[in-house]
MOPAC internal coordinates of N, CA, C and O (Angstrom, degrees):
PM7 1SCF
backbone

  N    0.0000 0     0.00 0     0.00 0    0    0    0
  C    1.4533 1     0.00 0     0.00 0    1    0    0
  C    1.5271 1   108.53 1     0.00 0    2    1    0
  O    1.2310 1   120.83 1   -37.20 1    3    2    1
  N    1.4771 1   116.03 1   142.80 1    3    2    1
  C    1.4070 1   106.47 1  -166.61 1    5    3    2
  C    2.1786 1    98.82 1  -120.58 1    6    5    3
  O    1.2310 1   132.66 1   -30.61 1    7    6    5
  N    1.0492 1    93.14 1   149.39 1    7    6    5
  C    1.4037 1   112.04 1  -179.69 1    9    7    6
  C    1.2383 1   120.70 1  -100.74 1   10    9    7
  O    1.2310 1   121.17 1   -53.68 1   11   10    9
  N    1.7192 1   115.37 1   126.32 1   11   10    9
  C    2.0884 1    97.57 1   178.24 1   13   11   10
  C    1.3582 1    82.06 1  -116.37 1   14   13   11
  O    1.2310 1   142.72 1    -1.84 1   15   14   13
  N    1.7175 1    73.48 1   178.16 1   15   14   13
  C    2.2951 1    94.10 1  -175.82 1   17   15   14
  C    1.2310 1    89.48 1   -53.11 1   18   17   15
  O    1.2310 1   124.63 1   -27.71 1   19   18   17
  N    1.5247 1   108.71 1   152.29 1   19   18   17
  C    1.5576 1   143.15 1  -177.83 1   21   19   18
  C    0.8873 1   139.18 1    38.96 1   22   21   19
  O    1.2310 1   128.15 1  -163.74 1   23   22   21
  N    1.3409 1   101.90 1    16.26 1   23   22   21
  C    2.2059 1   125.66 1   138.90 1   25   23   22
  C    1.5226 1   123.09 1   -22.62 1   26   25   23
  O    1.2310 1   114.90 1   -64.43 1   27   26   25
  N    1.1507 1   127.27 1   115.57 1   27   26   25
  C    1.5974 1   124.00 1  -177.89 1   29   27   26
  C    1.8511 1    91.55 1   -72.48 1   30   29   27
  O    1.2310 1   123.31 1   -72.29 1   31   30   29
  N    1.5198 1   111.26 1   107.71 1   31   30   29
  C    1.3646 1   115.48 1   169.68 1   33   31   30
  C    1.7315 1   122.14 1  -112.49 1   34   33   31
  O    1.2310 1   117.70 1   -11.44 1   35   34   33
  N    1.3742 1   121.99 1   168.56 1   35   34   33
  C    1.5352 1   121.84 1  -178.75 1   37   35   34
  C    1.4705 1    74.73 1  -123.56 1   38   37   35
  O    1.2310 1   135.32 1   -31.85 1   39   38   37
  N    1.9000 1    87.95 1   148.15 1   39   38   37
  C    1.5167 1   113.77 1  -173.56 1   41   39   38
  C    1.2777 1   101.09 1  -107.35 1   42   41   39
  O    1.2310 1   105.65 1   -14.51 1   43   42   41
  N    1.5256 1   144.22 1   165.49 1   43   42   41
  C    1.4167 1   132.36 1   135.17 1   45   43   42
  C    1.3757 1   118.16 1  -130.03 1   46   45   43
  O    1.2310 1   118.69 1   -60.53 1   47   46   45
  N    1.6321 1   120.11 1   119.47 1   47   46   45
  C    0.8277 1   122.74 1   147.76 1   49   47   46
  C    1.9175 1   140.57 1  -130.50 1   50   49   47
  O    1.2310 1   127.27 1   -16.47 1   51   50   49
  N    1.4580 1   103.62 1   163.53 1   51   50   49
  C    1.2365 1   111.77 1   175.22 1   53   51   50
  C    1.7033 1   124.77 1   -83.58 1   54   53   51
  O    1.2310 1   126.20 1   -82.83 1   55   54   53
  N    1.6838 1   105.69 1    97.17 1   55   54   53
  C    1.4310 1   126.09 1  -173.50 1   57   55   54
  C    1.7231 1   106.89 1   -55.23 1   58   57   55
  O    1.2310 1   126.51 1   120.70 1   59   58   57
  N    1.2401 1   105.09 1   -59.30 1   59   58   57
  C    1.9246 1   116.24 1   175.03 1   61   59   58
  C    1.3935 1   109.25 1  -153.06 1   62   61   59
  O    1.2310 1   131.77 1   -41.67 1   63   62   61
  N    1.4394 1    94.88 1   138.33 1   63   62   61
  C    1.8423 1   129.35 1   161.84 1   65   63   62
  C    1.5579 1   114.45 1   -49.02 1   66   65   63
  O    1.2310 1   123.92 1   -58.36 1   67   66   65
  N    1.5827 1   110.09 1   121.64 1   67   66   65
  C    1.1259 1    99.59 1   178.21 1   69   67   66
  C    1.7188 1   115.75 1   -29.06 1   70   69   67
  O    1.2310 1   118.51 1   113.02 1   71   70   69
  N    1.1185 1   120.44 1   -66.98 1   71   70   69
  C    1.5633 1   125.74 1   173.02 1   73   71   70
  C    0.8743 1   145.05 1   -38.51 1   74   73   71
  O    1.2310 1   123.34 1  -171.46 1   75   74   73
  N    1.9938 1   111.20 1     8.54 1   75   74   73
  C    1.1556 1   120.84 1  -148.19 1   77   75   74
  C    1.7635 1    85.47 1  -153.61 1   78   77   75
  O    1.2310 1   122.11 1  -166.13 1   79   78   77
  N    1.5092 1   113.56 1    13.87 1   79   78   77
  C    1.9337 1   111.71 1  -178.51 1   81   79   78
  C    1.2136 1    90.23 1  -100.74 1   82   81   79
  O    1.2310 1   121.37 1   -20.10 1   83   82   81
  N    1.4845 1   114.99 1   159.90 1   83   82   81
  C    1.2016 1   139.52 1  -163.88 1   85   83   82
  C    1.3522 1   111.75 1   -73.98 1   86   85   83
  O    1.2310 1   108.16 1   -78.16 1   87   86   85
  N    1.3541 1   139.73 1   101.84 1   87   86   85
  C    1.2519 1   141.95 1   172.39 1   89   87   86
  C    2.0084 1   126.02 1    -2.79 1   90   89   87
  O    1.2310 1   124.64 1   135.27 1   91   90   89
  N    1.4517 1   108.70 1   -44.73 1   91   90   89
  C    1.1193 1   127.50 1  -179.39 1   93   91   90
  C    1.5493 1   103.30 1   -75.55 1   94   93   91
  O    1.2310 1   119.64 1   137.74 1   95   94   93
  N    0.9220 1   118.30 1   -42.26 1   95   94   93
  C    1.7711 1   112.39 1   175.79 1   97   95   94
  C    1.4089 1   134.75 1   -64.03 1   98   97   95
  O    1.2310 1   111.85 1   -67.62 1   99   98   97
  N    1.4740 1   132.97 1   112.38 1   99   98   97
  C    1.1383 1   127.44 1  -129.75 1  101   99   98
  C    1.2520 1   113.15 1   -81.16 1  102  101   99
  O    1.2310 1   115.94 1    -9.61 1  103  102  101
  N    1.5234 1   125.31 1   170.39 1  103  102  101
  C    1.2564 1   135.83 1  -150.15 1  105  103  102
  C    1.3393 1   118.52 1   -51.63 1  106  105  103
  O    1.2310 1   120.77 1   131.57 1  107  106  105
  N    1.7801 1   116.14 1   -48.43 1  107  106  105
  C    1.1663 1   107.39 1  -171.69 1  109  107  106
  C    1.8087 1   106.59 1   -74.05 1  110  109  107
  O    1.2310 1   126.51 1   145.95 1  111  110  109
  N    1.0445 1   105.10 1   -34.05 1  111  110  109
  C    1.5718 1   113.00 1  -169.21 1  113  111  110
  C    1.7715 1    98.86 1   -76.80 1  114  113  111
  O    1.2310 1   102.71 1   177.83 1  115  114  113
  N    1.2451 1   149.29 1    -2.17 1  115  114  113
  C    1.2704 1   133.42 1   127.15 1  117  115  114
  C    1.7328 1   130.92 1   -61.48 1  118  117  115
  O    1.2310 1   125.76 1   153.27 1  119  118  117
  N    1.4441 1   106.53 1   -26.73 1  119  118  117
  C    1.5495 1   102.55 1   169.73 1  121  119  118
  C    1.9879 1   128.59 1   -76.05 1  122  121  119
  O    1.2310 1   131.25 1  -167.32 1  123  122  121
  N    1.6596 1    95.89 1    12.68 1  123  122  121
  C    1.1001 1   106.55 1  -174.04 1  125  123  122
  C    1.5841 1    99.13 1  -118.85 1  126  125  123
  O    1.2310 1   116.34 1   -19.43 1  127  126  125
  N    1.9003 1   124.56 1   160.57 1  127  126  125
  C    1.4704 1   112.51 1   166.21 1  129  127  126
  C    1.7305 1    95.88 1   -79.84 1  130  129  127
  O    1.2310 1   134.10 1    10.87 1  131  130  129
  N    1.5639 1    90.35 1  -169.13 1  131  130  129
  C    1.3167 1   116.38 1  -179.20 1  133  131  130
  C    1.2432 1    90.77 1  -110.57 1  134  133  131
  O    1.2310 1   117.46 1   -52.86 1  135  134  133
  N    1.4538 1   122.43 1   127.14 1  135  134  133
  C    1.5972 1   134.48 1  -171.29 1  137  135  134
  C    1.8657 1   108.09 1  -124.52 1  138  137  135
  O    1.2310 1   120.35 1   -13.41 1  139  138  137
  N    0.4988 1   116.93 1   166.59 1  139  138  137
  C    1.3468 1   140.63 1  -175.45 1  141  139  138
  C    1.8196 1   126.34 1  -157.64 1  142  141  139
  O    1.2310 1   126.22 1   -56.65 1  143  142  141
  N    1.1448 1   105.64 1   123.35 1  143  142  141
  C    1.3731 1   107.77 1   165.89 1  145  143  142
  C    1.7965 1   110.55 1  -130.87 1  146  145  143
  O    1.2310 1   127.03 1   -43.54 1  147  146  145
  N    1.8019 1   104.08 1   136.46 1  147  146  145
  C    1.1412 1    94.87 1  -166.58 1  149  147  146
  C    1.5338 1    98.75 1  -138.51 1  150  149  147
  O    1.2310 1   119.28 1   -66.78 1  151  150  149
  N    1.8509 1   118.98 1   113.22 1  151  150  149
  C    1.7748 1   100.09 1   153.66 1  153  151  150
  C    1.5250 1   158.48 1   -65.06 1  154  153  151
  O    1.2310 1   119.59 1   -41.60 1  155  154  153
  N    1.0659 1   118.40 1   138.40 1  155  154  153
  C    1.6011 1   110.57 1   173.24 1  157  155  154
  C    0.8113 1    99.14 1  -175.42 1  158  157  155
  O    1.2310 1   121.01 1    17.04 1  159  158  157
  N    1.6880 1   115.67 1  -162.96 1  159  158  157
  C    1.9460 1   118.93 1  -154.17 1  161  159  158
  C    1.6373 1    93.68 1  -109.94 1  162  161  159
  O    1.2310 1   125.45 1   -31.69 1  163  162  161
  N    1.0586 1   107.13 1   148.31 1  163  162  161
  C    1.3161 1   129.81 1  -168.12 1  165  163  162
  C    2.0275 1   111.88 1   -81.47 1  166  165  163
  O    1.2310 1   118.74 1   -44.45 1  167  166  165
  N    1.0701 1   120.01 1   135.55 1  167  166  165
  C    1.4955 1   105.93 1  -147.32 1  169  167  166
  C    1.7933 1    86.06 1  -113.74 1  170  169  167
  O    1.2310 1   107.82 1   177.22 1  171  170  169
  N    1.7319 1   140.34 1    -2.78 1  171  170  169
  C    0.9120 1   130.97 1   141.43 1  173  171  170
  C    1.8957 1   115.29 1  -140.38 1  174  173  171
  O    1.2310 1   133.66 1     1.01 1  175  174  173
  N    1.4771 1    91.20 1  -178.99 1  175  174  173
  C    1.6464 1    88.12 1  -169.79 1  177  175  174
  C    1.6965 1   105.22 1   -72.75 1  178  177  175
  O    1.2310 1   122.31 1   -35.83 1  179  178  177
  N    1.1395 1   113.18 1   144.17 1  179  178  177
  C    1.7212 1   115.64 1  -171.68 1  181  179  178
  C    1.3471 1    96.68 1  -140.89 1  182  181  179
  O    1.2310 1   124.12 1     3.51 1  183  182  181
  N    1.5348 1   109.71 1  -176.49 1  183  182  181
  C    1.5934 1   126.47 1   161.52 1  185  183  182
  C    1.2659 1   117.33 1  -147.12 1  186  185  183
  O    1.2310 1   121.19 1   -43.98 1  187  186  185
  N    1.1126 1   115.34 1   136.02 1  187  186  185
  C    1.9172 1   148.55 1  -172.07 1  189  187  186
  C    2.3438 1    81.25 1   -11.76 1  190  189  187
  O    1.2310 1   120.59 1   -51.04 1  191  190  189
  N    1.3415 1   116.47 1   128.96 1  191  190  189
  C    0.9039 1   118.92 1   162.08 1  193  191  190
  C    1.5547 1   115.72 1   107.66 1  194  193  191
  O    1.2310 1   114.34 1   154.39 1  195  194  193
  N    1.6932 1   128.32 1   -25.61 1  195  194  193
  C    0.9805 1   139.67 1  -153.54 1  197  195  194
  C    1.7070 1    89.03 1   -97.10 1  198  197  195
  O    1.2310 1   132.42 1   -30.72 1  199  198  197
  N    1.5080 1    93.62 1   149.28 1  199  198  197
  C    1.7044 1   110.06 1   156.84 1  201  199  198
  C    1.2395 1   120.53 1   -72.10 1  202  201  199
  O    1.2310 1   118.96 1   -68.91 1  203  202  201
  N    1.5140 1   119.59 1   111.09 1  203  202  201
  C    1.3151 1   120.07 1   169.31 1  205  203  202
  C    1.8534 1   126.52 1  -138.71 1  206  205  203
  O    1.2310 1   130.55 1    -4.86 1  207  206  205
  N    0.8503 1    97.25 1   175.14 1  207  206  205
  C    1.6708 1   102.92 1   177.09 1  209  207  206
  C    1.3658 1   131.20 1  -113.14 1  210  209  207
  O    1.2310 1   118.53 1   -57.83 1  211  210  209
  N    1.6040 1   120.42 1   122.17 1  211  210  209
  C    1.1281 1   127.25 1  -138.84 1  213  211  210
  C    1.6238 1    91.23 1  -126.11 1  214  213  211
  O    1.2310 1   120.80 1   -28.31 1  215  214  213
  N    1.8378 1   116.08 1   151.69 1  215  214  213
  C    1.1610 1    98.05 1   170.33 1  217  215  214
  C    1.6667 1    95.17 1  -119.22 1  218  217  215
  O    1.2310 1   118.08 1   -23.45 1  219  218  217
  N    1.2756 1   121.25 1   156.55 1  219  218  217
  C    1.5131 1   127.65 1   177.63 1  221  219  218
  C    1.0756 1   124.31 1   -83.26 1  222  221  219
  O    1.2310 1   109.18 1   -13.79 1  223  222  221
  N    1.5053 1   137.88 1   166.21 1  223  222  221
  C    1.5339 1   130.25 1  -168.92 1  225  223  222
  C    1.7414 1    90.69 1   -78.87 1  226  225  223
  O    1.2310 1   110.20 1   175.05 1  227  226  225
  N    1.3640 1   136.00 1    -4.95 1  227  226  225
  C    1.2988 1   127.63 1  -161.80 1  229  227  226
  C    1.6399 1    97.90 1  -103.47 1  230  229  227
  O    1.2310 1   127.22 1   153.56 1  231  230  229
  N    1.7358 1   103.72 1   -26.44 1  231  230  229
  C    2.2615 1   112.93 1   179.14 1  233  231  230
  C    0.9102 1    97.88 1    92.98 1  234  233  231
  O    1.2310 1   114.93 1  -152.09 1  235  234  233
  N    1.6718 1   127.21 1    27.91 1  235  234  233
  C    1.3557 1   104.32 1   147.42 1  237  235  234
  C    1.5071 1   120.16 1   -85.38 1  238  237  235
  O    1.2310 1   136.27 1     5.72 1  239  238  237
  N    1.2922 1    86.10 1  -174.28 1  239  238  237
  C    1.7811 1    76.64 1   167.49 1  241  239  238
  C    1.5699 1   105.48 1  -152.51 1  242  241  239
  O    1.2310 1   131.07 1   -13.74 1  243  242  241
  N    1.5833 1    96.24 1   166.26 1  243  242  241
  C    1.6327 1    93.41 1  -146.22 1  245  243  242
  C    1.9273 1    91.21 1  -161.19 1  246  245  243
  O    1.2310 1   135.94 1   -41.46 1  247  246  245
  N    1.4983 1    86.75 1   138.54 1  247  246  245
  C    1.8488 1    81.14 1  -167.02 1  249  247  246
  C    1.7455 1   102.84 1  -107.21 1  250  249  247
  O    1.2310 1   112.67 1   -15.33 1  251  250  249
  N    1.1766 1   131.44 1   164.67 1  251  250  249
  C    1.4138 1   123.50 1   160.40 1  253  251  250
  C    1.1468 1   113.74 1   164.91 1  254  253  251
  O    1.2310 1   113.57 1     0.60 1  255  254  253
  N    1.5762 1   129.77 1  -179.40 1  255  254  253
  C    1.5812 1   122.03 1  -175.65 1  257  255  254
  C    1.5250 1   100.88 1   -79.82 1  258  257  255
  O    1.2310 1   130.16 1   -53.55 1  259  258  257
  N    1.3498 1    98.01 1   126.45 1  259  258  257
  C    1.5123 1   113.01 1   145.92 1  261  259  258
  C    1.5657 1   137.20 1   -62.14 1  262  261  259
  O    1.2310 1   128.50 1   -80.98 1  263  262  261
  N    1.7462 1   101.23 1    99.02 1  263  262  261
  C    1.1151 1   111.10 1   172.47 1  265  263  262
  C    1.5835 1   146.99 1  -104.10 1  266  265  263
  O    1.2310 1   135.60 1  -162.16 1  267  266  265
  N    1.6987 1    87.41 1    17.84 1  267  266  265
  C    1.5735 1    90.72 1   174.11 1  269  267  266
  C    1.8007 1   103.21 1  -179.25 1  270  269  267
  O    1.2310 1   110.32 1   -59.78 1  271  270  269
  N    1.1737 1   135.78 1   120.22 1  271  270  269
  C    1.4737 1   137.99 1   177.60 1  273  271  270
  C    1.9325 1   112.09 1   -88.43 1  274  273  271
  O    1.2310 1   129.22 1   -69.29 1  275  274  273
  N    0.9856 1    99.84 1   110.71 1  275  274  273
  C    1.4745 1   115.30 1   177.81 1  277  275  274
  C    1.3115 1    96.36 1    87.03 1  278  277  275
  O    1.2310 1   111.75 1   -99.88 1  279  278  277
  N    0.8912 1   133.15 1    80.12 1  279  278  277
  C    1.6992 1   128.71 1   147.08 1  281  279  278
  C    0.9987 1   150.30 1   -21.74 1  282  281  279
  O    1.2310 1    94.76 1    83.42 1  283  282  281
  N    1.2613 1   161.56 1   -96.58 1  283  282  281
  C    1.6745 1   173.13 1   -47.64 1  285  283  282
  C    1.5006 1   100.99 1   -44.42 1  286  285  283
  O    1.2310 1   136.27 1   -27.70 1  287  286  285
  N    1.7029 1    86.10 1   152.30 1  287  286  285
  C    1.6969 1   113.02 1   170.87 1  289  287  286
  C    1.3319 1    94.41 1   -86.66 1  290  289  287
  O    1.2310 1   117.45 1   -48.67 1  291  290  289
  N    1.2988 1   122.46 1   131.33 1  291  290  289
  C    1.4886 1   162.89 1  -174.74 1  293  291  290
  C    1.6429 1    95.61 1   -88.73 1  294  293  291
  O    1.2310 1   114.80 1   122.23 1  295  294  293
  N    1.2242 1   127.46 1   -57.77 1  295  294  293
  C    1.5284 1   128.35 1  -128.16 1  297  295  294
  C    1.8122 1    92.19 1   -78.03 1  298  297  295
  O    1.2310 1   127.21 1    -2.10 1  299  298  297
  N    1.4022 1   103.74 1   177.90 1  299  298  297
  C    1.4907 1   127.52 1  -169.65 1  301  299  298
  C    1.7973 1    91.29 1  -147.04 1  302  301  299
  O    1.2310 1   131.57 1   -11.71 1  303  302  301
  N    1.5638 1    95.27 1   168.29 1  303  302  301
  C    0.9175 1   125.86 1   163.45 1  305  303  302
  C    1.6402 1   106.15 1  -110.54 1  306  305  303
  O    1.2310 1   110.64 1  -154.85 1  307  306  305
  N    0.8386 1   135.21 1    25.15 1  307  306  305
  C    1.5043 1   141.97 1   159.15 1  309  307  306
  C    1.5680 1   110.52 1   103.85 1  310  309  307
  O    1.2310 1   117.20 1    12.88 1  311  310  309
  N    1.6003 1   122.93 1  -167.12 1  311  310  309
  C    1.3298 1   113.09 1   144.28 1  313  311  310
  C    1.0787 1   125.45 1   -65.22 1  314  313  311
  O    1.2310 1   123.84 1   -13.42 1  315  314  313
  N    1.6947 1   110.25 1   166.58 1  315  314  313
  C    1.2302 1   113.28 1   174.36 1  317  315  314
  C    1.6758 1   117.98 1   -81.68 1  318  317  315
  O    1.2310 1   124.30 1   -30.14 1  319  318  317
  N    1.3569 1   109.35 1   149.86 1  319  318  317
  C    1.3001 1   122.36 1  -171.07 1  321  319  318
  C    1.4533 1   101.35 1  -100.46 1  322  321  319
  O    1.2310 1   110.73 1   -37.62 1  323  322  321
  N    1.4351 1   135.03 1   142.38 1  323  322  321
  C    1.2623 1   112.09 1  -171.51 1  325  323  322
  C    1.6468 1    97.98 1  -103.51 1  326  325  323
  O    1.2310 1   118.01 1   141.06 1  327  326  325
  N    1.6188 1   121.40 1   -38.94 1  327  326  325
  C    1.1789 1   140.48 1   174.46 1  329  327  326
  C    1.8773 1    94.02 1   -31.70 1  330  329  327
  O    1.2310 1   124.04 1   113.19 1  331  330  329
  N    0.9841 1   109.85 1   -66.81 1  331  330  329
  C    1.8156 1   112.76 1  -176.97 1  333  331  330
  C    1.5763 1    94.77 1   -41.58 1  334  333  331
  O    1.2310 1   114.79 1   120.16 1  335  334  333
  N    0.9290 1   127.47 1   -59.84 1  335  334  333
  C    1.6645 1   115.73 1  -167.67 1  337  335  334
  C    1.6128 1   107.80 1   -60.39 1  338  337  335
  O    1.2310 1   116.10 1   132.91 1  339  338  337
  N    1.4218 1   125.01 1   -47.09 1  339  338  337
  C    1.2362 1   106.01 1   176.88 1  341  339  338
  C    1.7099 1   125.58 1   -68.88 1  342  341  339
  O    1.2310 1   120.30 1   171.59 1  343  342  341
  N    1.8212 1   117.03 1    -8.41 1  343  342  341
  C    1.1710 1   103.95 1  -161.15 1  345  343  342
  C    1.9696 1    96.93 1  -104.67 1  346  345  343
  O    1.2310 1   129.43 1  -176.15 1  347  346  345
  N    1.6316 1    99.42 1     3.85 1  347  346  345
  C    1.1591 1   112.02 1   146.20 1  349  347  346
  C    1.6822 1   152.89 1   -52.05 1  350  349  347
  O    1.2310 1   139.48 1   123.03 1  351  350  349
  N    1.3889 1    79.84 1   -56.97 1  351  350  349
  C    1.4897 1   108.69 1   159.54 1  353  351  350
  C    1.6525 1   105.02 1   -75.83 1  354  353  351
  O    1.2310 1   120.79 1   138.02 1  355  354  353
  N    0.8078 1   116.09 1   -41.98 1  355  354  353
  C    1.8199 1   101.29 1  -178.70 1  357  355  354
  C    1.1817 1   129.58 1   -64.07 1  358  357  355
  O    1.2310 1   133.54 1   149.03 1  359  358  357
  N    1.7943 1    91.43 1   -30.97 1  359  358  357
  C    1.3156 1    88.40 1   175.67 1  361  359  358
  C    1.8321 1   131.68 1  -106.71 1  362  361  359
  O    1.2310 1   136.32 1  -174.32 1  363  362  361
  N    1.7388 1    86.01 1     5.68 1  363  362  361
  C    1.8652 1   110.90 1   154.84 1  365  363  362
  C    1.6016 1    90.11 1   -60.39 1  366  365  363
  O    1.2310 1   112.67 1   116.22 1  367  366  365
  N    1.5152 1   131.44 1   -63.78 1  367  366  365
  C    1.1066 1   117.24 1  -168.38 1  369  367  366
  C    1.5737 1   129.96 1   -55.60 1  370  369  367
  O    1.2310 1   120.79 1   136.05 1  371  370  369
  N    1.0485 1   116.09 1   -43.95 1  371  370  369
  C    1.6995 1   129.92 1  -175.64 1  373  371  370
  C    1.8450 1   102.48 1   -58.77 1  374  373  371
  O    1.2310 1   129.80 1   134.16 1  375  374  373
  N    1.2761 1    98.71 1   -45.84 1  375  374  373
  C    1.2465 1   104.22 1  -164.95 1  377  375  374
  C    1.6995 1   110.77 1   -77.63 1  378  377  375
  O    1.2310 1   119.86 1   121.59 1  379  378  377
  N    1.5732 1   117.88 1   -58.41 1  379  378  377
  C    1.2827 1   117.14 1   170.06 1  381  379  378
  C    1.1378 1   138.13 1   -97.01 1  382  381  379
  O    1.2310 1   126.05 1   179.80 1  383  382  381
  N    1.5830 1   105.97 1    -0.20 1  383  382  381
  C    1.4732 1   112.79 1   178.95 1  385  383  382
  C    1.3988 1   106.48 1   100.17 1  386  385  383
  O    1.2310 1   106.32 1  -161.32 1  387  386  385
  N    1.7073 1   143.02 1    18.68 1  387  386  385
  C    1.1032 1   132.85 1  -144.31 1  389  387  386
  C    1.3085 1   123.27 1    86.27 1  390  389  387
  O    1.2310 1   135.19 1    10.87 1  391  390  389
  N    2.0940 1    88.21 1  -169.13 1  391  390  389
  C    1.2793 1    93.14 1   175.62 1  393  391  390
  C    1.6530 1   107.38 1  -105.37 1  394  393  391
  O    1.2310 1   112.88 1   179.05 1  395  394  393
  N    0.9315 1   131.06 1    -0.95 1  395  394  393
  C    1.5435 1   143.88 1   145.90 1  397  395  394
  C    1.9368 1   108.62 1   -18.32 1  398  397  395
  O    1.2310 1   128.85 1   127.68 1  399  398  397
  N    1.6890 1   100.56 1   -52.32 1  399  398  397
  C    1.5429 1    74.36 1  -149.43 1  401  399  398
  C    2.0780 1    83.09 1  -126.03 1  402  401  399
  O    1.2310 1   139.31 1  -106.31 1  403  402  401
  N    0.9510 1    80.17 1    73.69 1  403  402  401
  C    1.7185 1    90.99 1  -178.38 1  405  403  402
  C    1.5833 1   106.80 1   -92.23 1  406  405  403
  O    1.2310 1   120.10 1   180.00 1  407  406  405

């Protein structure tokens, strides 16, 4: 997939080498690098794999392989809990009296 200037892109890069994490950090989490993935707009046209330079919604700028053009946020706040909805409502109730006096 190919990318032009000012493409919303995901960056990837490698921050530190296993061999290169801080002594104090525990075992399994030294046999891994320190990774990073970072978005922003892409500052020339590239394709899926290439080194490039990206600027962030914050202006930094930040170089690395391009691994994906237009993104989405993935993440959740988990399943739903159903208990949370009733202690919601209970406590709409305690506090205002219901839904009466909203």
């Amino acid at each position: 997939m190919k990318a032009k200037k000012g493409d919303w892109v995901n960056v990837y890069n490698i921050v530190l080498k296993p061999e290169e994490r801080a002594p104090q950090v525990p075992d399994d989490t030294k046999k891994v690098p320190l990774e990073t993935w970072v978005k922003g707009f892409i500052q020339h046209d590239a394709e899926i794999g290439d080194n490039v330079e990206i600027v962030t919604m914050t202006g930094r700028k930040v170089t690395g392989k391009l691994v994906e053009v237009n993104p989405s946020y993935t993440h959740s706040f988990g399943n739903t809990v159903p208990e949370v909805f009733k202690i919601g409502l209970q406590l709409r109730e305690i506090l205002f009296g219901g839904e009466d006096h909203e």
